[in-house]
C-alpha positions in Angstrom: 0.0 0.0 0.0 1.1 3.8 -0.7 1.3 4.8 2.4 3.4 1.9 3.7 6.1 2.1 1.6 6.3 6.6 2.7 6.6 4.9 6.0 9.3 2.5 4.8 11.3 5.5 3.2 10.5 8.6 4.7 13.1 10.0 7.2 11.8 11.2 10.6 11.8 14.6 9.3 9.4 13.7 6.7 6.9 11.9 9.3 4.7 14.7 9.1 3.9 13.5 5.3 2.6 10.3 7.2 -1.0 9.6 8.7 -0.8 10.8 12.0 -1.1 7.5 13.7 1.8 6.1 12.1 4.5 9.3 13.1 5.4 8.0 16.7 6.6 4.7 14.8 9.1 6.5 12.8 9.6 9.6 15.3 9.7 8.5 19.0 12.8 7.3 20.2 10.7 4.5 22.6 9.3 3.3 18.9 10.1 -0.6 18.4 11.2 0.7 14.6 13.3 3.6 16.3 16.8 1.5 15.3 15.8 2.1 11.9 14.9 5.5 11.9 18.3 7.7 12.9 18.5 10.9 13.1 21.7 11.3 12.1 22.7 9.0 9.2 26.4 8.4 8.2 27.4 9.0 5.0 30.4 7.2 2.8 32.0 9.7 0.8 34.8 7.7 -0.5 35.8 8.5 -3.9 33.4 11.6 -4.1 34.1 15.0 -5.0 31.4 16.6 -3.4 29.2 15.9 -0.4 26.4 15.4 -1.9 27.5 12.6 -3.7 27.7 10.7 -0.5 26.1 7.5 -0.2 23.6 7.6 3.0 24.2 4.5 4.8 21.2 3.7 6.1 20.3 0.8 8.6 17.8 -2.2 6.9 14.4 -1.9 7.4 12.8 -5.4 7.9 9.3 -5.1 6.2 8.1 -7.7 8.4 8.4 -5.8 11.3 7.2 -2.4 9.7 3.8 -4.1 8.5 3.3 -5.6 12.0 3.5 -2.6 13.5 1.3 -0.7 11.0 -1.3 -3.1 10.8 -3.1 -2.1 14.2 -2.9 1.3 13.8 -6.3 3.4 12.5 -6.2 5.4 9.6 -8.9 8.2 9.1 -11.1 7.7 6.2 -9.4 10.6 4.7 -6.4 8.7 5.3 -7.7 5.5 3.4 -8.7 6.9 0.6 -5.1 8.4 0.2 -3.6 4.7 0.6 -6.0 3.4 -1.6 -4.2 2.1 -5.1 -5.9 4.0 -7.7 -5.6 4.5 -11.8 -2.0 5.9 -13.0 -2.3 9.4 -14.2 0.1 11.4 -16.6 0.5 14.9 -16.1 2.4 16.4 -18.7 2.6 20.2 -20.3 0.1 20.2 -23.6 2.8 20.1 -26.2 4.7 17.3 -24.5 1.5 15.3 -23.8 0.5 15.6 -27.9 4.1 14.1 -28.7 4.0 11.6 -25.8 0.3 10.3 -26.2 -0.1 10.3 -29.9 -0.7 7.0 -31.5 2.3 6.0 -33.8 2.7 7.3 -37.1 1.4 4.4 -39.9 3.8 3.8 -42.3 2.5 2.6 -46.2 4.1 -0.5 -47.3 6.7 0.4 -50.1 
C-alpha cells in the first residue's frame, strides 16, 4: 500500500507526510522501529568529489516488522482513501503530452 512504503522510506523529518497515527513509529525514540529510523545518518564519501555525492548508509528496514506494526494502527477515512491504489495518471505540459500520447505514425508499405 502507498502509504506503507512513505513509511518505509520517509526519514523522521518527513513523518509529518505520514498519517498521523503512524508518526510516533518513525519519530519516538521509545518506537520498536526507532533503530531504523536515525536521526543522524552516516554518510560514505569515499571516492566523491562533493558531499552530496555521499552514499547515506542507512540501517535495513525489515518489512516484516514495519507491517506488524502498521497493521493495528487506525487510519482516518481521509487517510484511506489516500492509501488506496488507484488508476495511473500522466501529467504532462500540452505540447509534450501531444508528442507523448499520440498513437504511432502508420507507415504505407513500399
Amino acid at each position: 500500500r502507498p502509504v506503507q512504503q512513505l513509511a518505509a522510506v520517509l526519514p523522521p523529518s518527513s513523518a509529518a507526510l505520514l498519517p498521523a497515527s503512524y508518526r510516533p513509529l518513525v519519530c519516538s525514540g521509545s518506537s520498536p522501529l526507532a533503530a531504523y529510523y536515525p536521526r543522524d545518518v552516516p554518510l560514505d564519501s569515499r571516492g566523491c568529489a562533493h558531499l552530496w555525492q555521499a552514499v547515506p548508509l542507512l540501517p535495513f528496514l525489515p518489512i516484516t516488522a514495519l507491517l506488524r506494526e502498521l497493521a493495528p494502527l487506525p487510519l482516518t477515512a481521509e487517510e484511506a482513501r489516500h492509501d488506496a491504489v488507484g488508476r495511473e495518471r500522466l501529467y504532462a505540459h500540452p505540447d509534450l503530452a501531444r508528442r507523448v500520447c499520440a498513437p504511432p505514425a502508420v507507415r504505407d508499405p513500399e
